[in-house]
KEROKE-760030 format. One line per field, with one value per residue: residue in one letter; x, y, z of N, C-alpha, C, O in turn. Coordinates in steps of 0.001 Angstrom, whole numbers, always signed. Atoms other than C-alpha are relative to their C-alpha. Layout:
r	(a	...)
n.px	(X	...)
n.py	(Y	...)
n.pz	(Z	...)
ca.px	(X	...)
ca.py	(Y	...)
ca.pz	(Z	...)
c.px	(X	...)
c.py	(Y	...)
c.pz	(Z	...)
o.px	(X	...)
o.py	(Y	...)
o.pz	(Z	...)
***
This chain:
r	(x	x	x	x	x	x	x	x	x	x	x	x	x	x	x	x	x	x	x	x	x	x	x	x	x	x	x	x	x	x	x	x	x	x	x	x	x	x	x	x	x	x	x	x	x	x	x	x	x	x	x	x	x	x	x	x	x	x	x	x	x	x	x	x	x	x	x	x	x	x	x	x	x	x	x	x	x	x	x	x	x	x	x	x	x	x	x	x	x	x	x	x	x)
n.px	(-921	+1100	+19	+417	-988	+374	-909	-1157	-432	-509	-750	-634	-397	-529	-1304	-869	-143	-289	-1505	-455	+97	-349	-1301	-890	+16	-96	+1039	-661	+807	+902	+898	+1180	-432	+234	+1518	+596	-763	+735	+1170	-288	-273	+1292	+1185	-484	-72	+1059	+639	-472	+759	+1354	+348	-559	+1090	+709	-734	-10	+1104	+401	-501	+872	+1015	+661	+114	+921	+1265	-30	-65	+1234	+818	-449	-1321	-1273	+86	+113	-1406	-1632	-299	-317	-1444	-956	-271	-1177	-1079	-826	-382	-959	-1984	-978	-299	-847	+128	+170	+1600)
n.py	(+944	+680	+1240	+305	+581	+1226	+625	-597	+973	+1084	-262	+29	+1236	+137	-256	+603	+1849	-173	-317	+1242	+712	-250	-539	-1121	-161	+729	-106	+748	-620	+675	-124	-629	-2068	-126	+128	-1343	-1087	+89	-352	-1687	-913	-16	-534	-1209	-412	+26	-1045	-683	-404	-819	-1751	-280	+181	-1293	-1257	-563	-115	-1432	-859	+104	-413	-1701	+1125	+958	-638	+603	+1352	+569	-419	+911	-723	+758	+1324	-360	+745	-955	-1211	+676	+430	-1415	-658	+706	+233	-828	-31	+1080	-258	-1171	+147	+1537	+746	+1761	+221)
n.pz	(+595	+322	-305	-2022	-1014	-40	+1391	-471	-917	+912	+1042	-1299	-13	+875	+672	-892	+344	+1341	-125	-847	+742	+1508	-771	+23	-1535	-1577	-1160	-1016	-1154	+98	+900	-736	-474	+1329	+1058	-630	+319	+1185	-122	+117	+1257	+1158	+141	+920	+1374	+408	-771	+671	+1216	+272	-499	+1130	+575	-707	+425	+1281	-356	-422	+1436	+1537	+122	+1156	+1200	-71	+1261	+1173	+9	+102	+1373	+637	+261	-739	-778	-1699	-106	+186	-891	-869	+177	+889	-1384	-1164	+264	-123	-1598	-556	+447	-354	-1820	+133	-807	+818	-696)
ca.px	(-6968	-8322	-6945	-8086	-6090	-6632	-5194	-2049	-1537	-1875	+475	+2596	+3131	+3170	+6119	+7932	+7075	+8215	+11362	+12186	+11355	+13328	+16691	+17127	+15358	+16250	+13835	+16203	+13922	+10579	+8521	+5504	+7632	+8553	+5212	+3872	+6863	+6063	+2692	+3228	+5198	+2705	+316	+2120	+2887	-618	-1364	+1141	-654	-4227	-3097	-1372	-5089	-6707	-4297	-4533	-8663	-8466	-6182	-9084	-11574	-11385	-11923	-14736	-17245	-15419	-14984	-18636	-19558	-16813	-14122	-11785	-11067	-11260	-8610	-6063	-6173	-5908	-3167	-1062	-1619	+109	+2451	+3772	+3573	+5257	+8514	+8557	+8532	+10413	+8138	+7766	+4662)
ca.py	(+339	-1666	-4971	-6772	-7567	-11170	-11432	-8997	-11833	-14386	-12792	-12198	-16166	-16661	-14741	-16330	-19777	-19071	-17439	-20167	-22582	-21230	-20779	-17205	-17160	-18844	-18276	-18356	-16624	-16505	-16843	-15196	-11797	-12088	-12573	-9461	-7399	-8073	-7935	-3748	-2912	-4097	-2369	+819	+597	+115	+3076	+5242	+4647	+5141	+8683	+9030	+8134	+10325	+13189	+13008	+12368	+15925	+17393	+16130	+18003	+21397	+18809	+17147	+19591	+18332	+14536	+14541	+16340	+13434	+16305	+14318	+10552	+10141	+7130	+8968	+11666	+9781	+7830	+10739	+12565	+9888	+8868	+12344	+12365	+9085	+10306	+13845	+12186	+9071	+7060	+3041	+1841)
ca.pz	(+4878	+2336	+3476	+6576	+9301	+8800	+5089	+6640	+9260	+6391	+3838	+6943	+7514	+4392	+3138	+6300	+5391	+1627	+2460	+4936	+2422	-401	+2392	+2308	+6068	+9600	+12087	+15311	+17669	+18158	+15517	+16575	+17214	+13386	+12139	+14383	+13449	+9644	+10122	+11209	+8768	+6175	+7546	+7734	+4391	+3448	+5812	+3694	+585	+1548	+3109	-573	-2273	+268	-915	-4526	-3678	-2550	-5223	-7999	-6194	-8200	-11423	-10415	-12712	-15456	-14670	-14234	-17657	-19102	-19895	-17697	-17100	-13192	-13357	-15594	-13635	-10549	-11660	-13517	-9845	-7484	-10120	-9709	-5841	-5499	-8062	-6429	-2504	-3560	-2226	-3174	-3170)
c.px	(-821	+530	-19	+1488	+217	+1002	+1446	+499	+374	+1277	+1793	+1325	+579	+1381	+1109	+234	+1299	+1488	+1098	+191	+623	+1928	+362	-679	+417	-310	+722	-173	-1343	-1187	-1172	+237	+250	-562	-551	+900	-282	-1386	-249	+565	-539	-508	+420	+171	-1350	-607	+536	-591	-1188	+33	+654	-1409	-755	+370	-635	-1735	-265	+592	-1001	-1027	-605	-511	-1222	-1275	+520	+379	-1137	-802	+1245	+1570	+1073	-9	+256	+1468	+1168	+245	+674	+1326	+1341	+41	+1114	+994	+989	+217	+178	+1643	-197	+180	+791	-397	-29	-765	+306)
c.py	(-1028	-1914	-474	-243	-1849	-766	+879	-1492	-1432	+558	-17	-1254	-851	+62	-608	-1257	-156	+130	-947	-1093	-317	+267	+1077	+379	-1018	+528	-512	+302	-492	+155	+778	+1730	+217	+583	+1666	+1405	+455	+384	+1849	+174	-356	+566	+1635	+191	+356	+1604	+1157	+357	+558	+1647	+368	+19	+1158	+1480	+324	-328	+1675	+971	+27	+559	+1174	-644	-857	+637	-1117	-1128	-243	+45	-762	+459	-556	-1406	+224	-808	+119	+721	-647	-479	+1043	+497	-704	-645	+912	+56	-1070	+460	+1109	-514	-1142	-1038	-1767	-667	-1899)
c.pz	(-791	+204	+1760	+626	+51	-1307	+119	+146	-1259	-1169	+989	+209	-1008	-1102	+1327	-332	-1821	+112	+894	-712	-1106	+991	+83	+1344	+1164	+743	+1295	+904	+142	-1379	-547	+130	-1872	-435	+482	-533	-1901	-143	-8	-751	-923	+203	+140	-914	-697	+431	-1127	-1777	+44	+697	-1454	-635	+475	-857	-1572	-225	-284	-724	-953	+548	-980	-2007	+106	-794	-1185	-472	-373	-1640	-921	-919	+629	+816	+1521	-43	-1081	+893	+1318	-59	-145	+1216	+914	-406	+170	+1385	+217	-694	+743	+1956	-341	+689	-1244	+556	-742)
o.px	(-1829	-88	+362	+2616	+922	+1736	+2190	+1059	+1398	+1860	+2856	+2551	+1517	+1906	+2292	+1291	+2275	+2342	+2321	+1250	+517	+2843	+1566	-143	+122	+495	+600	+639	-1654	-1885	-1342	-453	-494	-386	-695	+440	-613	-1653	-781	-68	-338	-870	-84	-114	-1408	-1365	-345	-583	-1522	-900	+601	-1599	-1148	-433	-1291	-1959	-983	+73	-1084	-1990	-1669	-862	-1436	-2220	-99	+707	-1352	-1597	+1347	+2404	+2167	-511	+735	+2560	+2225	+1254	+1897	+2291	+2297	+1200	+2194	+1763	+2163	+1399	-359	+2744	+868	+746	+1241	+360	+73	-896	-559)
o.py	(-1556	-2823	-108	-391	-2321	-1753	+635	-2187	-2102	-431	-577	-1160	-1648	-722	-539	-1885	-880	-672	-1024	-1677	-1334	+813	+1173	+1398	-2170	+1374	-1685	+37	-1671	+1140	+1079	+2749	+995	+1669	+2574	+2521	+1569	+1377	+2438	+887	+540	+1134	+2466	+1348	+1373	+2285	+1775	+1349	+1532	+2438	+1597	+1222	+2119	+2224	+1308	-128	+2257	+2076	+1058	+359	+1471	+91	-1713	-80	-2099	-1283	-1005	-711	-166	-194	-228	-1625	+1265	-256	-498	+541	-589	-32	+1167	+365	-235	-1163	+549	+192	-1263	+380	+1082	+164	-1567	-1746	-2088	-986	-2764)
o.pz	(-323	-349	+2872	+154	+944	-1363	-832	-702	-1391	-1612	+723	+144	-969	-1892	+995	-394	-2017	-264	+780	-479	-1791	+376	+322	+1781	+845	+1133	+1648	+1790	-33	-1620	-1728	+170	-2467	-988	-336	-777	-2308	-821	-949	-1531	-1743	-827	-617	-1222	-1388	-260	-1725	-2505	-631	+831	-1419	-815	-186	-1421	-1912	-1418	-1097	-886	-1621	-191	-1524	-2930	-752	-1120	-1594	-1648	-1317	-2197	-1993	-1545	+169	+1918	+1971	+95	-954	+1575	+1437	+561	+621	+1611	+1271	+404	+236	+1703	+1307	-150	+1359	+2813	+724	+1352	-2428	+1738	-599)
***
């Protein structure tokens, strides 16, 4: 995952404080269960992408002769790959 656990927890609080701040939250429990519950599903999400990176990693291997000899951008390719495996799984990244 490429973000710590640390800037989770802060983004976490953050969008609690924000949304609290702006009235579209009320915090009428505990707080703390919130933040933790937020907290996981960020980081599943995060999880869902880097096994998406991984994937299309391992799709560009048969391509990697001709990345190296400059026949093929790495980050088109890349991109152009998981733009298609995010529209054909419907995911939302």
């Amino acid at each position: 995952m490429r973000v710590a656990k640390e800037r989770i927890h802060h983004m976490a609080e953050s969008l609690i404080a924000r949304l609290h701040e702006l009235a579209f939250l009320e915090v009428t429990g505990d707080r703390k269960l919130l933040r933790e519950s937020l907290e996981q599903t960020m980081t599943e999400e995060l999880v869902i992408e880097d096994r998406l990176n991984a994937e299309v990693r391992r799709l560009m291997e048969p391509y990697e002769r001709q990345i190296q000899q400059g026949q093929v951008d790495y980050q088109k390719m890349f991109t152009m790959i998981k733009q298609k495996l995010v529209r054909d799984r419907g995911i939302i990244l």
